[in-house]
C-alpha positions in Angstrom: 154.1 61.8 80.8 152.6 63.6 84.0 153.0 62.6 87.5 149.3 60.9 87.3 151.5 58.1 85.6 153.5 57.1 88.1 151.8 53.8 89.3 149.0 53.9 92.3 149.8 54.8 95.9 150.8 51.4 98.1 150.9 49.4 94.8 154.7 48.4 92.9 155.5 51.8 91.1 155.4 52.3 87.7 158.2 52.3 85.6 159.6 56.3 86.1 158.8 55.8 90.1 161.1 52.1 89.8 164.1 54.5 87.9 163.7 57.2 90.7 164.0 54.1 93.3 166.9 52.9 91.6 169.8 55.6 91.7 173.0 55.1 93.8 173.1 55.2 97.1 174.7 58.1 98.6 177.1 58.5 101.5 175.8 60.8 104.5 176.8 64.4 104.1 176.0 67.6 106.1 172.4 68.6 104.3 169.8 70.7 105.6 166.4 70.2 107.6 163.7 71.0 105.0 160.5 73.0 106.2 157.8 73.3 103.4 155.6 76.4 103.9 152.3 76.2 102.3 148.4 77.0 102.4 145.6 76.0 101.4 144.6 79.3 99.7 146.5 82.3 98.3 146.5 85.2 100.0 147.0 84.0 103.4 150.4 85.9 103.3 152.3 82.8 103.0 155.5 83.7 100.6 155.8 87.1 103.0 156.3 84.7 105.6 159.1 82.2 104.5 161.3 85.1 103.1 160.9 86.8 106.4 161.8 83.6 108.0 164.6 82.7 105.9 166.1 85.7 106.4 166.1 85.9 110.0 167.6 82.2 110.2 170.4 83.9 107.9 170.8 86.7 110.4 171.2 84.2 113.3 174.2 83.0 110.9 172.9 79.8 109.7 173.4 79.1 105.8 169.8 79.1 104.0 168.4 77.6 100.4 165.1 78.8 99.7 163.6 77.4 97.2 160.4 78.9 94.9 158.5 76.1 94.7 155.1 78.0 93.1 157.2 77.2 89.7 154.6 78.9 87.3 154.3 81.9 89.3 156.5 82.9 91.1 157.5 86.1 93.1 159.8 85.0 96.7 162.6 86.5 94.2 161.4 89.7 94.5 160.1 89.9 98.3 164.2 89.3 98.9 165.9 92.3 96.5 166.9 89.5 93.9 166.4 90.2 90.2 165.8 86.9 88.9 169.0 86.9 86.1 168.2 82.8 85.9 164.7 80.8 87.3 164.1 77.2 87.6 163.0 77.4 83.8 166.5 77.2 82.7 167.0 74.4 85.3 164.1 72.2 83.8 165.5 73.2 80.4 169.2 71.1 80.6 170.9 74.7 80.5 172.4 74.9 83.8 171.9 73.2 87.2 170.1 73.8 90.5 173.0 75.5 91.9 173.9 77.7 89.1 170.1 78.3 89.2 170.6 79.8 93.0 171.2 83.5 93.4 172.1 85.5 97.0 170.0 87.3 98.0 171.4 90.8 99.9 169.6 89.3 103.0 171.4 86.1 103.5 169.2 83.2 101.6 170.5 81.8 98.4 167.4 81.5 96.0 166.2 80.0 93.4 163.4 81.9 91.8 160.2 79.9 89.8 159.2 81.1 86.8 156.8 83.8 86.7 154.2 83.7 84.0 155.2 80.3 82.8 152.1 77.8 82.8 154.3 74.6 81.8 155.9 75.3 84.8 153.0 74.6 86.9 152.3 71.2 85.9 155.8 69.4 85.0 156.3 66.2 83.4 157.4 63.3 85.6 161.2 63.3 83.8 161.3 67.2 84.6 160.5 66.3 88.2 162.8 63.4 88.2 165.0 65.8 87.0 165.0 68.6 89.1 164.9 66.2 92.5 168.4 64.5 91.4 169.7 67.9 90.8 168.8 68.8 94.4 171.6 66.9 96.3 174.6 69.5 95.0 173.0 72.9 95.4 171.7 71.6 99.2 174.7 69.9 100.8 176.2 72.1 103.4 173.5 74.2 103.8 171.8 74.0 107.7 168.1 74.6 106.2 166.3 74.6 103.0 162.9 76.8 102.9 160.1 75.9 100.1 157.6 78.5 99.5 154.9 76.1 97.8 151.9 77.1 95.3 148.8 77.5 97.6 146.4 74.6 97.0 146.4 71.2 96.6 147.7 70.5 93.5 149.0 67.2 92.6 152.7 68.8 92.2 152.2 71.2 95.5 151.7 67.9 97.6 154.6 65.9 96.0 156.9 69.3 96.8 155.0 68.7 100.8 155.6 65.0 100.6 159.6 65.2 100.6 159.9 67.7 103.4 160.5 67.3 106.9 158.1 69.3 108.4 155.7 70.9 106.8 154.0 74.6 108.4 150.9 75.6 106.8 149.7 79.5 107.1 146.6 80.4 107.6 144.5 83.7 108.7 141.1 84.4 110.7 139.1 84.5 107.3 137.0 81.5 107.3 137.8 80.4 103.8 141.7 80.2 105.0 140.9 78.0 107.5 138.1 75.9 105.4 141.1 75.2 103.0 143.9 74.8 105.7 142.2 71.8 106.6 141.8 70.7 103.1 145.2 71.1 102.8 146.4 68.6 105.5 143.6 66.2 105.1 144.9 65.6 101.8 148.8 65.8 103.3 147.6 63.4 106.0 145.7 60.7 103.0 149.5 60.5 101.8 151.8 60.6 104.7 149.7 60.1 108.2 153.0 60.6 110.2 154.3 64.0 109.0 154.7 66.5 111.8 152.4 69.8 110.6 152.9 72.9 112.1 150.6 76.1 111.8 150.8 80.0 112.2 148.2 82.1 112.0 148.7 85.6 109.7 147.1 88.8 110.3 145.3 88.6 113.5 143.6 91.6 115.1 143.4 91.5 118.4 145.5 89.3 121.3 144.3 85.7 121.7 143.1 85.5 118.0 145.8 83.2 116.9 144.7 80.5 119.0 141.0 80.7 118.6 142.0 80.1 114.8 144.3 77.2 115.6 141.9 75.5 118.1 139.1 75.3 115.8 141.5 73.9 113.0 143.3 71.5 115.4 139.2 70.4 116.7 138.5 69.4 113.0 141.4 67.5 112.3 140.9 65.7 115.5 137.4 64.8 114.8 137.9 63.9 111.1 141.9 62.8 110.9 142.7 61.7 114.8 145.5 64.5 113.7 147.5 66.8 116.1 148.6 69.5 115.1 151.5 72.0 116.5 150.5 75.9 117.0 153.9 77.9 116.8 152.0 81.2 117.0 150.6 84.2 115.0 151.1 87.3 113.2 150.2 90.4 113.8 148.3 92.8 111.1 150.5 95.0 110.5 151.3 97.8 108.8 155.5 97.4 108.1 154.0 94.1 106.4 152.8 95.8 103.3 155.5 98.5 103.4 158.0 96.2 103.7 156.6 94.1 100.7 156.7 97.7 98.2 160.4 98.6 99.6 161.5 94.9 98.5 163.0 94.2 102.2 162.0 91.9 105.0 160.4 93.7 107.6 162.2 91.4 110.0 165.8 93.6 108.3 163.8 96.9 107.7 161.6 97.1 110.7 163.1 95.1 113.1 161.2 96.2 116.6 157.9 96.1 114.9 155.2 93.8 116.0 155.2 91.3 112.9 159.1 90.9 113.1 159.0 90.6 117.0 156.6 87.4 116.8 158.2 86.3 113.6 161.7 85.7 116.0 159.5 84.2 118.5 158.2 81.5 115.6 161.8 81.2 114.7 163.0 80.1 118.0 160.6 77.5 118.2 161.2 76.2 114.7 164.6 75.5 115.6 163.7 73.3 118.6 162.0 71.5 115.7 165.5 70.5 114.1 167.4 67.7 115.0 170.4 69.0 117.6 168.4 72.3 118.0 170.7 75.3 117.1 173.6 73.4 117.0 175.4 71.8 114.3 173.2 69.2 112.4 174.6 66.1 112.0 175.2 63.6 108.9 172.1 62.6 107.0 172.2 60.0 104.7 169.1 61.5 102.5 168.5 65.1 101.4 165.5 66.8 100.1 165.9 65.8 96.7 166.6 62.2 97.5 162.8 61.9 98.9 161.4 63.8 96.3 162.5 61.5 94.0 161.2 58.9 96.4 157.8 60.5 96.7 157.3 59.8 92.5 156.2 56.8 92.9 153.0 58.2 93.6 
């Protein structure tokens, strides 16, 4: 069964999305704001972007899940210094659990990697999914934020991974195509969920002001075409400790801390935790996680 079986959008679920709707209700626990990054294309420097980010939030001392969410192939793992002993494979396969799945990185995040190489894992069944969204509850609880690096694109399984997040912050770049598909991206985002807060940053720009031509011209299509607003958070420079960084296996924002990237990737972060409920203090009770949505979001 594939998640195109899961009964119509605004009609009575089908009969997997009426057993995801039907689970036990939960008490509130501590569990973490969820920020989905994505993109429209690959490329656009995405994955880079959430492990910097991730790791910076860990710096700042909060407690951060990141989660590979480009299942098939996957490579945040590696971006972080982890050597991926166990993957979501094993997860989807009944062997162990979304916890025992996660692995530390040496840069703060606990991850747990995707598959790389894998093509099942790029188009699960709706049981795997169902799975894999009730696992999500132990391996999140007590943890201040949860990071998704989604697949680029807008796959039926990328938007149901968008769907269940609390804000979603898609990456884009100055090359036309990025933008062409960044607005694909959150039209189709915006046909599902019309109230979900999007975010953008814009990668690689070359010279000062770039960032917000980029944004402006997104934000003027999306308000012509959606009646969407969008929220600018800022851009990223091109530069040069990004690739290095990305051969040496270490965030730039740990290995080249006073370099232009890491710099605006600290002024991104601050305003993604005005974002949060409570700011950058301690989050309060929630009575749903991540994975409780998710399996809220099956029924199509």
């Amino acid at each position: 069964m594939k998640l195109g079986f899961l009964g119509p959008r605004g009609k009575r679920p089908g009969l997997l999305g009426r057993f995801a709707l039907s689970g036990p209700k939960t008490a509130p626990a501590k569990l973490p704001w969820t920020l989905a990054v994505a993109s429209g294309k690959g490329g656009t420097g995405k994955t880079v972007l959430a492990s910097n980010l991730a790791t910076q939030l860990c710096m700042d001392g909060f407690k951060v899940a990141f989660f590979d969410a480009d299942l098939g192939v996957a490579n945040a793992h590696l971006l972080l210094g982890v050597q991926a002993q166990r993957s979501i494979a094993q997860v989807l396969g009944g062997k162990i659990s979304l916890k025992e799945a996660a692995l530390p990185s040496p840069f703060g995040p606990w991850i747990v990697p995707g598959g790389s190489g894998i093509s099942d894992l790029a188009s699960l069944s709706a049981h795997e999914f169902l799975r894999l969204a009730r696992d999500f509850r132990a391996w999140e609880e007590g943890m201040d934020f949860l990071i998704l690096d989604c697949a680029a694109g807008i796959s039926v399984q990328t938007i149901l991974f968008l769907q269940a997040a609390d804000d979603l912050l898609v990456v884009t770049n100055p090359d036309f195509t990025a933008m062409t598909d960044a607005y694909a991206l959150i039209k189709v985002l915006h046909m599902r969920d019309p109230g979900m807060r999007v975010h953008v940053v814009v990668n690689r720009i070359r010279y000062r002001g770039q960032e917000r031509e980029v944004f402006e011209r997104i934000q003027a299509v999306c308000s012509r075409f959606l009646g969407k607003e969008l929220n600018f958070l800022g851009g990223l420079p091109d530069d040069d400790e990004v690739p290095r960084s990305v051969g040496a296996r270490v965030p730039f924002v740990v290995g080249a801390p006073r370099s232009g990237a890491a710099c605006a990737l600290r002024g991104i972060k601050d305003k993604i935790l005005d974002l949060r409920p409570g700011g950058e203090g301690e989050p309060g009770l929630r009575p749903e996680g991540y994975g409780d949505r998710l399996a809220r979001a099956l029924r199509g």
